[in-house]
Z-matrix of the N, CA and C atoms (Angstrom, degrees):
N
C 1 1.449
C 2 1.525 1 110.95
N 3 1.656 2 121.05 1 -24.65
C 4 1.157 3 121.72 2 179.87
C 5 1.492 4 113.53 3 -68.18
N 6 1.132 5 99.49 4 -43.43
C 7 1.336 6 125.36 5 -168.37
C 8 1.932 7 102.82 6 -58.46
N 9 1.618 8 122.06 7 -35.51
C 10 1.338 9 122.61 8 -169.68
C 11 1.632 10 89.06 9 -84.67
N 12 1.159 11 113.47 10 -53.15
C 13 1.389 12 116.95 11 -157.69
C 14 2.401 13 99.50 12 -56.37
N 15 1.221 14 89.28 13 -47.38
C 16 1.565 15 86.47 14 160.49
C 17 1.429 16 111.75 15 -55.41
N 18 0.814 17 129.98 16 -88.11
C 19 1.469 18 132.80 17 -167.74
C 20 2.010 19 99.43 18 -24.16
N 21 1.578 20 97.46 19 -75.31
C 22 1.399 21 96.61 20 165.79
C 23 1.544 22 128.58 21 12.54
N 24 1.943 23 91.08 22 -79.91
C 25 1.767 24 112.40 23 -155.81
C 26 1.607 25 77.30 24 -69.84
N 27 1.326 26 130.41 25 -52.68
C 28 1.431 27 110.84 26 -156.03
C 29 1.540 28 120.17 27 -62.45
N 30 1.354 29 119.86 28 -30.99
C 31 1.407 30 113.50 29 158.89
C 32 1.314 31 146.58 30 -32.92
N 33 1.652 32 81.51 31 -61.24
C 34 1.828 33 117.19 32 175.08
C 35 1.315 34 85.56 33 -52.03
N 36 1.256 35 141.17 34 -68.83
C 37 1.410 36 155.22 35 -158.67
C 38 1.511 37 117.32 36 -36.52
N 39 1.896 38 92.20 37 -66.60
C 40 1.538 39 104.86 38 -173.18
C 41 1.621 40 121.18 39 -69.10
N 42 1.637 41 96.55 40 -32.35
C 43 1.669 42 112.64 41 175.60
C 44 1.875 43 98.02 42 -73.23
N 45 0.589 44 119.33 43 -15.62
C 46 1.510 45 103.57 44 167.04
C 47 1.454 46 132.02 45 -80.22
N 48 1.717 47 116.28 46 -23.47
C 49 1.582 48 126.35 47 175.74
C 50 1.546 49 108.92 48 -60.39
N 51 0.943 50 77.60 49 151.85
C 52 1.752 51 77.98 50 151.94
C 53 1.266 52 129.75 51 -66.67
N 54 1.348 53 108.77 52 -46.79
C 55 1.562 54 114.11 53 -174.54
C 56 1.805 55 111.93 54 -79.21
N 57 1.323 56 119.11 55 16.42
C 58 1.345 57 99.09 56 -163.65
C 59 1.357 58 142.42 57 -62.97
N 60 1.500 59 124.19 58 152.88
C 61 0.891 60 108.30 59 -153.13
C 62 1.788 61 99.17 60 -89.85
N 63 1.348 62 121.89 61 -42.20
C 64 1.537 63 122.09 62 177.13
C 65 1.409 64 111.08 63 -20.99
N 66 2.057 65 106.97 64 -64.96
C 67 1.056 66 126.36 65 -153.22
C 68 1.706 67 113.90 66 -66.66
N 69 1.643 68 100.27 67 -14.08
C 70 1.587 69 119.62 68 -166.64
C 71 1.726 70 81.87 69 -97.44
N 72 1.170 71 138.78 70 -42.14
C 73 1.684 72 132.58 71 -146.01
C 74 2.025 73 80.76 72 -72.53
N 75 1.818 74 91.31 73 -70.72
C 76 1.741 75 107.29 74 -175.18
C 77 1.862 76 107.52 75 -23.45
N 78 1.454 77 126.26 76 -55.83
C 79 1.160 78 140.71 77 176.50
C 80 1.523 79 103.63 78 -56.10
N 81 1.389 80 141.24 79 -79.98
C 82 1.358 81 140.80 80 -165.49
C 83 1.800 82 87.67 81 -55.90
N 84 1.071 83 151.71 82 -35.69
C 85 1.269 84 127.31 83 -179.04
C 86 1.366 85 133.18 84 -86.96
N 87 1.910 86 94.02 85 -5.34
C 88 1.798 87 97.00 86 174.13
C 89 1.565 88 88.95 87 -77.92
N 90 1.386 89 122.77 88 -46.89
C 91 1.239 90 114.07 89 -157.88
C 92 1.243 91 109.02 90 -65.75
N 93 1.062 92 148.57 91 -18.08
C 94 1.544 93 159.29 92 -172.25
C 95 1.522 94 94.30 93 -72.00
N 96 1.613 95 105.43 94 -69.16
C 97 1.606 96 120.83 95 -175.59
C 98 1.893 97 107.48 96 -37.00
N 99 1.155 98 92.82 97 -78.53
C 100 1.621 99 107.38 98 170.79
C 101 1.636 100 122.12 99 -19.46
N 102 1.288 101 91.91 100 -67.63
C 103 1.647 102 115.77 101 165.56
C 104 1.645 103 115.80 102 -36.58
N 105 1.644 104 101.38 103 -59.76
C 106 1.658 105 103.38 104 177.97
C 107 1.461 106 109.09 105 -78.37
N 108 1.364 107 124.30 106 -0.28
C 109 1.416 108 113.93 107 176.92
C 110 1.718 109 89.83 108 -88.75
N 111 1.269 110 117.20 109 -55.15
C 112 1.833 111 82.75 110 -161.86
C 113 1.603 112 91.34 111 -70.12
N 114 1.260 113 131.91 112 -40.20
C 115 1.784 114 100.04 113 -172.78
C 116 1.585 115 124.60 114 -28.42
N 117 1.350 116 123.24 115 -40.94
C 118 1.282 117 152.23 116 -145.22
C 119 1.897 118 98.38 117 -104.98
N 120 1.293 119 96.97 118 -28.64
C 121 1.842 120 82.80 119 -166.61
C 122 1.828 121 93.51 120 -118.75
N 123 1.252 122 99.89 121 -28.62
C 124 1.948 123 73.92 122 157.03
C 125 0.970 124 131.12 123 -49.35
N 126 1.072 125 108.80 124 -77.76
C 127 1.550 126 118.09 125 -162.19
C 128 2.247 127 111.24 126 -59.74
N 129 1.263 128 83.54 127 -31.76
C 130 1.633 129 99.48 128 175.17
C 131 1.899 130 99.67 129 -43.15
N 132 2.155 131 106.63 130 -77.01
C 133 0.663 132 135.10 131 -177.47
C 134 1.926 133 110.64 132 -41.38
N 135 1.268 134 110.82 133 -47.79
C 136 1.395 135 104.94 134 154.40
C 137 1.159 136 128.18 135 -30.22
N 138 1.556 137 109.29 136 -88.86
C 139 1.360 138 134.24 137 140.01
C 140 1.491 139 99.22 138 17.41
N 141 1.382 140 121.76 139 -106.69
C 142 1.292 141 121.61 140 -174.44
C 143 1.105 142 124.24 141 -74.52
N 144 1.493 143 133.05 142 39.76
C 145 0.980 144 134.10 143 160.59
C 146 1.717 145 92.81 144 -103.82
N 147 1.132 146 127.67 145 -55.62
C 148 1.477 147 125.35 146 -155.12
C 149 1.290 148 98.22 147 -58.74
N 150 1.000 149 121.12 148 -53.96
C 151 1.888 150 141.42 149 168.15
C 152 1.541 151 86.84 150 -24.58
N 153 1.166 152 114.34 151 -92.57
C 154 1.790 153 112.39 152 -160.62
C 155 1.206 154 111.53 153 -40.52
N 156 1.829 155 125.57 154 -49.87
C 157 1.492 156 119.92 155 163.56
C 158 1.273 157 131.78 156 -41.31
N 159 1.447 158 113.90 157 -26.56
C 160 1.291 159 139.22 158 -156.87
C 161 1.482 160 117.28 159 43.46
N 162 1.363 161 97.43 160 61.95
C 163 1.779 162 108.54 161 174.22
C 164 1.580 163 103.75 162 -95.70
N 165 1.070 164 119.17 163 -20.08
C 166 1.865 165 123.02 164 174.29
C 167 0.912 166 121.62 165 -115.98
């Protein structure tokens, strides 16, 4: 229990700087996320558009 409650304060801690690093990791992985959603839903969204025209 010591051991969470440490971990804890250091969070509270790091999310409070300015520079943090959590708040910087959390950020580089929305943008990653984001990123693979339009990779994934363009071309998809293409995809089923030509389909409904029936150009493919």
């Amino acid at each position: 229990m010591e051991r969470l409650n440490t971990f804890a304060e250091m969070f509270v801690e790091d999310v409070n700087k300015e520079d943090s690093v959590i708040i910087d990791l959390f950020g580089n992985i929305v943008n990653f996320l984001f990123k693979l959603i339009l990779a994934v839903s363009v071309p998809g969204s293409i995809y089923v558009l030509l389909k409904f025209t029936g150009l493919f």
